[in-house]
C-alpha positions, -999 to 999 in steps of 0.1 A, spaced: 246 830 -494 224 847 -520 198 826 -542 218 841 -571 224 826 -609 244 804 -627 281 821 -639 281 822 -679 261 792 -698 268 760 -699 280 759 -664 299 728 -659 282 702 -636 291 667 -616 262 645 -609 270 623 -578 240 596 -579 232 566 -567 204 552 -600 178 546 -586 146 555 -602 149 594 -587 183 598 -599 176 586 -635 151 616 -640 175 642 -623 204 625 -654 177 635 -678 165 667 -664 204 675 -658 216 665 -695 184 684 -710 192 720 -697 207 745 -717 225 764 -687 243 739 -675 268 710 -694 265 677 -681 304 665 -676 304 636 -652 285 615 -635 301 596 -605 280 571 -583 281 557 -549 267 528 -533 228 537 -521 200 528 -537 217 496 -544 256 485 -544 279 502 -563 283 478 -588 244 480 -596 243 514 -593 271 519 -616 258 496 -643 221 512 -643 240 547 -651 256 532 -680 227 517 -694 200 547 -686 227 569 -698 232 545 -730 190 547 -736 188 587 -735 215 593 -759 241 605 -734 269 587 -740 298 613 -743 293 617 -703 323 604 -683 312 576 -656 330 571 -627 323 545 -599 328 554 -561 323 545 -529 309 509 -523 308 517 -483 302 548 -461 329 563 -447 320 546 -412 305 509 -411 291 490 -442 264 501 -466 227 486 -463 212 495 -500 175 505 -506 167 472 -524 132 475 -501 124 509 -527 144 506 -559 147 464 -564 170 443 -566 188 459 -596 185 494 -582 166 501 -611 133 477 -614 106 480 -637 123 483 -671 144 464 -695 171 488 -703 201 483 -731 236 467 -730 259 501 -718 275 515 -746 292 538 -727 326 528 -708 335 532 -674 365 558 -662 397 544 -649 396 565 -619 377 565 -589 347 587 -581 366 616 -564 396 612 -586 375 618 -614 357 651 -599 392 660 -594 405 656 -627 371 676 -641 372 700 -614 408 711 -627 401 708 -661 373 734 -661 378 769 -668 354 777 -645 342 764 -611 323 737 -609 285 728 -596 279 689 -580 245 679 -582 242 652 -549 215 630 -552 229 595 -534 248 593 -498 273 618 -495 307 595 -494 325 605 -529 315 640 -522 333 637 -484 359 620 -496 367 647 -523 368 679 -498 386 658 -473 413 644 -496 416 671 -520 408 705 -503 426 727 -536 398 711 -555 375 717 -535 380 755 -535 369 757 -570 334 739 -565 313 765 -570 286 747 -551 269 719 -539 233 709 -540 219 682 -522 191 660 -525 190 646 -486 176 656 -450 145 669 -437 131 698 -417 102 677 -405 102 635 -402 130 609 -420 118 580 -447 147 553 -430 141 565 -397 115 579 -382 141 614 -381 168 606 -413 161 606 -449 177 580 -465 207 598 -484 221 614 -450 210 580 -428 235 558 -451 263 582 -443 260 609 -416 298 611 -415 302 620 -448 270 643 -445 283 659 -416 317 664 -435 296 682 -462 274 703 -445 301 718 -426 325 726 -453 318 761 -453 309 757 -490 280 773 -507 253 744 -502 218 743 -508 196 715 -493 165 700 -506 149 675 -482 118 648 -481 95 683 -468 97 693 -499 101 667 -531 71 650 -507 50 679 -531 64 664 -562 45 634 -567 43 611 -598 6 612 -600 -13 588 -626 -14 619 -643 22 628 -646 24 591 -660 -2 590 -686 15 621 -696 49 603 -704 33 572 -723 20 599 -742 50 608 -757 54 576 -775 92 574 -773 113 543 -764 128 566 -736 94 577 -726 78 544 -720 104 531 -699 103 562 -680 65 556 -673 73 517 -668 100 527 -637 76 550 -621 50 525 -617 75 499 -606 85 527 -578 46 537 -570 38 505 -561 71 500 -538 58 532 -520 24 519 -518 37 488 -501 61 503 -480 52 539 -472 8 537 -483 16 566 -502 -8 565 -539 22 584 -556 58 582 -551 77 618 -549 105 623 -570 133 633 -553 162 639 -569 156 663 -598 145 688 -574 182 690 -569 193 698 -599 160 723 -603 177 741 -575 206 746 -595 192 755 -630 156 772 -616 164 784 -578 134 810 -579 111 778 -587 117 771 -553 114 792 -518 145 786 -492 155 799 -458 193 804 -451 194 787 -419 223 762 -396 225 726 -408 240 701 -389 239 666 -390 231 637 -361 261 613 -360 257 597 -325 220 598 -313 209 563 -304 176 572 -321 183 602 -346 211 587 -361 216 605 -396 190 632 -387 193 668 -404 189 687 -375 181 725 -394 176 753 -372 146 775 -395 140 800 -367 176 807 -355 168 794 -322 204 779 -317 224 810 -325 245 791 -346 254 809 -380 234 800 -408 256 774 -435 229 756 -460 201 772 -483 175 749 -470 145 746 -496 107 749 -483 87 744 -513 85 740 -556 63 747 -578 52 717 -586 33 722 -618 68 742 -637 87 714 -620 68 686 -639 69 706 -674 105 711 -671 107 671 -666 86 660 -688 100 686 -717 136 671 -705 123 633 -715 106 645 -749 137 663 -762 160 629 -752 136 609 -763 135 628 -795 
């Protein structure tokens, strides 16, 4: 798999998400590029149940302006056992430390992987999902509908690690909640590219990055500003970090900006029965395994581009 480009502009994207503080800014930075088209979002239980997480993409998605995006709700359990939501993290509405508006924008009929199956064959072209909660819809989807799932284009995925976990001392949370699915995923044989803790762990929301969105002065701004401080001072508690990283847009900066970040095509698999690496990314840098490489596993970001791109994304939905 080459780093490559996007096909022709606007390239048609699903955001699978879990909101969640992280996943709110990868909607925004998502919805604010002009190479790619924003055409559904569909969430999964994570960061909080479903129904929380399903609500908080309504109303962030209702505050930004975007509210000709098709929502979908998915998976309220992994595929194996019962979820166990990051409420510890994200609070007890997924989404703590702002007061966001009523949803003005409606829910889809269908279920999650319905709904990438109805987009996926609508679109001309083949279609890019952004991954930035557990991996159940997107399982469930290449398991259940494999003639969709030859015209994803590819996958990018905000989960694993090359080095240690955040829910275990080996897993990162998004795998952890569902290595089956994960496994499933990572071992589709489909062009994947993989953007662990190693490296969003670099993209931290300093005070600096903060200040910088009250700045703006925008309604959308200064809630952004209010749900990073509610999430540094769960990672304080929690982790003693100063700054919380922002995971999930790196995903979808892997997608729009690829040479923004290094990567190693290496073998990816996924822990599903170790009594203590349960849900570990086990990813094999140096070949030592001689197992053929799958995933584009990303190594580092440039974190200064990465924080304009963001904050430009917020100023041109704030308006």
């Amino acid at each position: 798999m080459s780093e490559g480009i996007l096909p022709a502009s606007p390239s048609p994207v699903i955001i699978d998400c879990d909101p969640g503080h992280d996943d709110v800014f990868a909607i925004m930075l998502a919805a604010a590029q002009p190479e790619i088209s924003l055409v559904a979002l569909t969430t999964v239980s994570g960061n909080g149940p479903v129904g929380k997480v399903t609500e908080n993409a309504r109303r962030f998605c209702t505050l930004a302006g975007l509210t000709d995006v098709v929502i979908a709700e998915g998976a309220g359990d992994p595929l194996v056992g019962t979820a166990q939501p990051a409420t510890d993290v994200h609070g007890e509405s997924a989404l703590d430390g702002a007061d966001l508006p009523e949803p003005a924008v409606e829910l889809s009929p269908l279920p999650a992987a319905q709904q990438m199956v109805a987009t996926i064959n609508a679109s001309p072209v083949p279609v890019t999902i952004i991954a930035t909660g557990p991996l159940t819809n997107v399982a469930t989807l290449l398991r259940d509908h494999p003639d969709a799932a030859t015209r994803i284009a590819q996958i990018s995925i905000m989960g694993g690690s090359a080095e240690r976990g955040n829910r275990r001392p080996y897993a990162e949370f998004n795998i952890w909640a569902d290595p089956e699915a994960a496994a499933i995923v990572l071992g589709s044989g489909l062009p994947i590219r993989l953007v662990g803790l190693d490296v969003t762990h670099q993209a931290l929301a300093t005070r600096a990055v903060i200040d910088r969105l009250r700045g703006q002065g925008s309604a959308l701004a200064r809630t952004c500003a209010d749900l990073l401080t509610f999430f540094a001072s769960t990672y304080r508690a929690i982790y003693a970090m100063p700054d919380p990283p922002l995971h999930d847009p790196l995903a979808v900066l892997a997608v729009v900006h690829p040479e923004l970040l290094t990567w190693r095509y290496c073998n990816v698999v996924v822990e599903t029965a170790g009594t203590y690496t349960r849900g570990a990314t086990v990813i094999d840098l140096d070949g030592v395994t001689g197992r053929p490489a799958n995933v584009m596993v990303a190594r580092s970001v440039d974190v200064d581009r990465f924080w304009d791109l963001m904050l430009d994304a917020v100023a041109k939905l704030g308006g």
